[in-house]
KEGUDREN-433782 format. One record per residue (C-alpha): residue number from 0; residue in one letter; x, y, z. Coordinates in Angstrom, 1 decimal. Example, Ala and Ser with C-alpha at 12.3 -4.5 7.8 and 13.67 -1.06 7.14 Angstrom:
REM KEGUDREN-433782
REC_0_A_12.3_-4.5_7.8
REC_1_S_13.7_-1.1_7.1
REM end
This chain:
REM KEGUDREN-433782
REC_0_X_17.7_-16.9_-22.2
REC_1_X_20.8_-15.7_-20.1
REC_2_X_22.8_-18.0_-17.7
REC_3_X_21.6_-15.8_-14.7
REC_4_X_17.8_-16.5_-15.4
REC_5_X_18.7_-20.4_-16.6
REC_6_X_19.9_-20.9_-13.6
REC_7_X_16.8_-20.0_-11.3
REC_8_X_15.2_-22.6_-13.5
REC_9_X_17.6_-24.8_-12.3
REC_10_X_17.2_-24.4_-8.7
REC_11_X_14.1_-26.2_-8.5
REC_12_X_15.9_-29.0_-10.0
REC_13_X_18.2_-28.9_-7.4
REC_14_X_15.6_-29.1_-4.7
REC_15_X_13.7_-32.0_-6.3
REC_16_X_16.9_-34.1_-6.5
REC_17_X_17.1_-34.1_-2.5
REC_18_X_14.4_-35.0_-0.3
REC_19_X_15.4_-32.6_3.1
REC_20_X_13.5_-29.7_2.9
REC_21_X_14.6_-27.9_5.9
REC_22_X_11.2_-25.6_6.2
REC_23_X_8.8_-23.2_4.1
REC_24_X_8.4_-20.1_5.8
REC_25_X_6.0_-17.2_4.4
REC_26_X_4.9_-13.6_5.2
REC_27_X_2.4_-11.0_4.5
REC_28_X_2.5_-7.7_5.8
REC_29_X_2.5_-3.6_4.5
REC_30_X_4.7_-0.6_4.3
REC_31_X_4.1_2.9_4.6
REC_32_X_6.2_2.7_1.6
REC_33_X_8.0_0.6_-0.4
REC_34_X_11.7_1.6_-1.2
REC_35_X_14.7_-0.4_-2.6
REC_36_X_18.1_1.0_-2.8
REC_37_X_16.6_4.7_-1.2
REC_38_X_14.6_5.1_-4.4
REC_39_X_11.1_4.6_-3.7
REC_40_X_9.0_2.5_-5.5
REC_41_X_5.7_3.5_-4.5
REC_42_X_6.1_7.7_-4.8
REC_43_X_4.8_7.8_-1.0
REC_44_X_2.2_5.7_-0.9
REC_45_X_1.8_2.9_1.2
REC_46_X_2.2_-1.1_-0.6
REC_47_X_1.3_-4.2_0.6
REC_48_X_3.8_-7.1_0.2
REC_49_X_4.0_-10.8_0.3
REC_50_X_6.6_-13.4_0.1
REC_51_X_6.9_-17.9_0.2
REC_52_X_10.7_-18.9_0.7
REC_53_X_12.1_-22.8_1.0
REC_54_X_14.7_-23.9_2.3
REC_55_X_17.1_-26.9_2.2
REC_56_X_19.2_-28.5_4.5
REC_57_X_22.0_-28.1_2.0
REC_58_X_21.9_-24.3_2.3
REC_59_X_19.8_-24.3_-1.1
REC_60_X_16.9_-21.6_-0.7
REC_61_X_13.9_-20.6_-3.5
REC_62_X_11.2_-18.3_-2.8
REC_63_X_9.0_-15.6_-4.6
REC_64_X_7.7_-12.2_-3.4
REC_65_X_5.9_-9.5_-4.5
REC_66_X_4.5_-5.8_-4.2
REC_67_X_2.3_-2.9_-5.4
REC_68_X_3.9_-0.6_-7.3
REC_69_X_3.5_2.8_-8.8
REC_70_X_6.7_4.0_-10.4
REC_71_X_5.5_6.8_-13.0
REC_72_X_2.5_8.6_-13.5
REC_73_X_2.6_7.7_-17.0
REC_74_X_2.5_4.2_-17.1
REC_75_X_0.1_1.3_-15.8
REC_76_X_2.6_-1.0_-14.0
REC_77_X_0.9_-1.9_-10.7
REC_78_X_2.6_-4.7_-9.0
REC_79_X_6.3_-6.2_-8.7
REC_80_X_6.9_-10.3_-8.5
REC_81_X_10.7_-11.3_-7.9
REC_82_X_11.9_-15.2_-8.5
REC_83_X_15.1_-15.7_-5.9
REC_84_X_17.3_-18.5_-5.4
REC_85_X_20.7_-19.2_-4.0
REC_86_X_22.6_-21.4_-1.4
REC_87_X_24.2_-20.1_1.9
REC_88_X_27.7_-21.9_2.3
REC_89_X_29.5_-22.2_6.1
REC_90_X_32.7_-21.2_5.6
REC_91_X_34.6_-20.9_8.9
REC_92_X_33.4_-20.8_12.7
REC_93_X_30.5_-18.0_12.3
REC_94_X_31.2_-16.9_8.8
REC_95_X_29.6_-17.7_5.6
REC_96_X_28.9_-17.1_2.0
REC_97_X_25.6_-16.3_0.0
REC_98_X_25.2_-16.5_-3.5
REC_99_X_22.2_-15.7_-5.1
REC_100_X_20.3_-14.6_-8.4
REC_101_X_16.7_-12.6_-8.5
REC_102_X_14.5_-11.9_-11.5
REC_103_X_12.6_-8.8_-10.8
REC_104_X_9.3_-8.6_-13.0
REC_105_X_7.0_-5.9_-13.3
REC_106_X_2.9_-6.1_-14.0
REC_107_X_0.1_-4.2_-15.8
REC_108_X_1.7_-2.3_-18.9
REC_109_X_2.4_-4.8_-21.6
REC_110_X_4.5_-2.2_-23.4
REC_111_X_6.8_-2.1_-20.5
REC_112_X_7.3_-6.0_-20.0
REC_113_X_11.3_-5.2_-20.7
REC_114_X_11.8_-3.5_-17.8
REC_115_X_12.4_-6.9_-15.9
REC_116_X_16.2_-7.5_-15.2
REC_117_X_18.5_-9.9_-13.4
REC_118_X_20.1_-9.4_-10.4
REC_119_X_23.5_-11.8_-9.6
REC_120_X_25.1_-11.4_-5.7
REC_121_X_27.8_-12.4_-3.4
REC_122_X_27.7_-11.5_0.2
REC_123_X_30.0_-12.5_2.9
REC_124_X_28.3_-12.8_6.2
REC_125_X_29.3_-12.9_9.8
REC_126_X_26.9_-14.7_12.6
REC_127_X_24.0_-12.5_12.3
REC_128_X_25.8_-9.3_12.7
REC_129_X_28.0_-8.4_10.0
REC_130_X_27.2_-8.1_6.3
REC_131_X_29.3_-7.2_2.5
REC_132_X_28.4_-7.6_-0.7
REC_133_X_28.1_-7.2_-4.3
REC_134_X_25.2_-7.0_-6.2
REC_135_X_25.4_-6.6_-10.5
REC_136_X_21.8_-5.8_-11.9
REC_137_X_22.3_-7.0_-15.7
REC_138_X_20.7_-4.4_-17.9
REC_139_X_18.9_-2.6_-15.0
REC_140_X_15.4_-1.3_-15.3
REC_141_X_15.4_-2.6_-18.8
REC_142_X_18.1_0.0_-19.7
REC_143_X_21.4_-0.7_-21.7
REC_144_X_23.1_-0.1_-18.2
REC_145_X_23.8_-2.2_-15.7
REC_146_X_23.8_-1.0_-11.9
REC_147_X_26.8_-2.4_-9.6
REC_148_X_26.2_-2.1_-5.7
REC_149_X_28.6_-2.8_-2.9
REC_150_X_27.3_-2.8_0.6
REC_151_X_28.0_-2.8_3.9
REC_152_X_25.7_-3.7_7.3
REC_153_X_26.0_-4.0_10.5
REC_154_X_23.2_-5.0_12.9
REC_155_X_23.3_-4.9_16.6
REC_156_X_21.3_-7.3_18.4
REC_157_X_19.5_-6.6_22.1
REC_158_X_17.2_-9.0_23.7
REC_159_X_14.3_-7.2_22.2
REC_160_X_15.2_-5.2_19.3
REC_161_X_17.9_-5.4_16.0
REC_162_X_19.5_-2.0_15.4
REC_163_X_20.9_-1.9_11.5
REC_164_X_23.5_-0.1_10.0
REC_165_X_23.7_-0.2_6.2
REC_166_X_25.7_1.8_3.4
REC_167_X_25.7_1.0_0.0
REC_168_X_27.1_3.1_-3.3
REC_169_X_25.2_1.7_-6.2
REC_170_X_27.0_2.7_-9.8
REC_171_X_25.5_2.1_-13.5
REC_172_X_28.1_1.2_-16.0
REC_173_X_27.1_1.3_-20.1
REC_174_X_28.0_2.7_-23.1
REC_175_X_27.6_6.2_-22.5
REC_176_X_29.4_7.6_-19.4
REC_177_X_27.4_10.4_-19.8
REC_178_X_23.9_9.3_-19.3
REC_179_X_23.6_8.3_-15.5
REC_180_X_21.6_9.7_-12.5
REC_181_X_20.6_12.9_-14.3
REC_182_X_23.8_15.3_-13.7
REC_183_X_27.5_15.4_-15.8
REC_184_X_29.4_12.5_-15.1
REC_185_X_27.0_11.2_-11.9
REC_186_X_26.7_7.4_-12.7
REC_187_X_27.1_6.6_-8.8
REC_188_X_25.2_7.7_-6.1
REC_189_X_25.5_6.6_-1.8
REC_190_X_23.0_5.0_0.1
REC_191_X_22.3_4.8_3.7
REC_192_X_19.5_3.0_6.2
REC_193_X_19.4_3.0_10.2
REC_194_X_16.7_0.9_11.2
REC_195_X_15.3_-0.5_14.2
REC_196_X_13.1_-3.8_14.3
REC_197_X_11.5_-5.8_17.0
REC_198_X_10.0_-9.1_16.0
REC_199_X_7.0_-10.1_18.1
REC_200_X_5.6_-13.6_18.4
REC_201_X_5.7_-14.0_14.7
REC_202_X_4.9_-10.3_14.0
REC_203_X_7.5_-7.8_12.8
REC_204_X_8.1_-4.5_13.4
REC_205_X_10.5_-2.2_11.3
REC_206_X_10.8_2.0_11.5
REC_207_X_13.6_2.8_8.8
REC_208_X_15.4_6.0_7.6
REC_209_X_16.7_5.5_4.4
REC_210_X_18.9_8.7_2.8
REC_211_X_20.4_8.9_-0.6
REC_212_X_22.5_12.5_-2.4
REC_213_X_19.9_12.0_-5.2
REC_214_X_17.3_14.4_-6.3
REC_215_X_13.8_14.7_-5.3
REC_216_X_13.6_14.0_-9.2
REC_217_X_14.1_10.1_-8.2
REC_218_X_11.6_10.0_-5.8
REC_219_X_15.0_9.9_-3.5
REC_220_X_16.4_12.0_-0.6
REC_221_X_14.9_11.2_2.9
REC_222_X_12.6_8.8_3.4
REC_223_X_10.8_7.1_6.7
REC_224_X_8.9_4.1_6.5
REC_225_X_7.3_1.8_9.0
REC_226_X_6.5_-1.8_8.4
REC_227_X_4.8_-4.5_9.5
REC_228_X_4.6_-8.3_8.6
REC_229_X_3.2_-11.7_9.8
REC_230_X_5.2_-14.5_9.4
REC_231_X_4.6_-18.3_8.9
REC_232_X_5.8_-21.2_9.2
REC_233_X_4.3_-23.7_6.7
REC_234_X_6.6_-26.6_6.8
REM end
């Protein structure tokens, strides 16, 4: 077992040790389609998505979440269940740090049980406004390679509605320098989202326009989506 997946075993430990839970919050919702990193993850089709988080008054957070799926025609993976934990650390006036480590698992083809990965990141965070980060996927996709993002966000906040900004150029490193994102020497590609939310008596609202310099060969390019998820409050 690696250190990154140890220590989301771990986590739990931390929150039993400690009695003040700060609140359990969950959601259920749908997408017209579900896409991470402008790739989608759904070819087009519309997913329905869930998620439990819990906090601690520490900063210490632990949740699940999950999706459908439909990656490749030629597989049988149907659905996606990520394990995430971190802590969110105050640093100075309105800044702070987030560390965190996700297991992304995949569902419904035995065969393809290696395709789950570890995901270790870092982000620096300003009020509610200003976001950068680092994100290292270890042996992505169940690949040799692991993908490296660094991102950027910037959300603007009105008395009805959050306007996001977000950038991010997402780079697989390996063995071979030749085998990437399907062209000579392309092992990096840019990502970019505006998105406009408005979050309604527990109700959320998202349009987003996410646009990558992929192929259409990655189910990449431009892609619109529209969202919407019920939120709870359980504790």
């Amino acid at each position: 077992m690696s250190a990154k997946r140890s220590a989301l075993f771990i986590l739990p430990a931390l929150f039993s040790a400690t009695t003040a839970i700060a609140g359990v919050t969950a959601d259920i919702g749908a997408t017209s389609e579900f896409v991470r990193d402008g790739i989608s993850q759904t070819r087009g089709k519309a997913a329905w998505q869930a998620g439990i988080t819990a906090t601690h008054n520490s900063g210490l957070y632990l949740g699940t979440w999950g999706s459908n799926v439909d990656h490749n025609k030629d597989d049988s993976i149907h659905s996606e269940w990520d394990v995430y934990g971190g802590v969110n650390l105050p640093l100075f006036r309105r800044w702070s740090a987030d560390l965190s480590l996700t297991r992304f698992t995949f569902h419904g083809d035995a065969e393809l049980d290696y395709s789950a990965y570890n995901e270790a990141a870092v982000r620096l965070l300003w009020a509610r406004n200003f976001t950068a980060g680092f994100r290292k996927a270890d042996g992505y996709m169940g690949t040799e390679y692991d993908l490296n993002t660094t991102e950027l966000a910037w959300t603007f906040q009105t008395s009805s509605f959050s306007i996001e900004l977000y950038t991010a150029n997402h780079q697989l490193s390996g063995s071979d320098e030749d085998t990437n994102f399907g062209g000579e020497n392309t092992d990096d590609y840019w990502h970019f989202r505006t998105s406009v939310a408005r979050s309604y008596n527990h109700w959320d609202y998202r349009l987003s326009v996410d646009r990558t310099n992929l192929g259409s060969e990655f189910d990449a390019g431009t892609i619109m989506q529209f969202s919407v998820h019920r939120y709870f409050n359980l504790w």
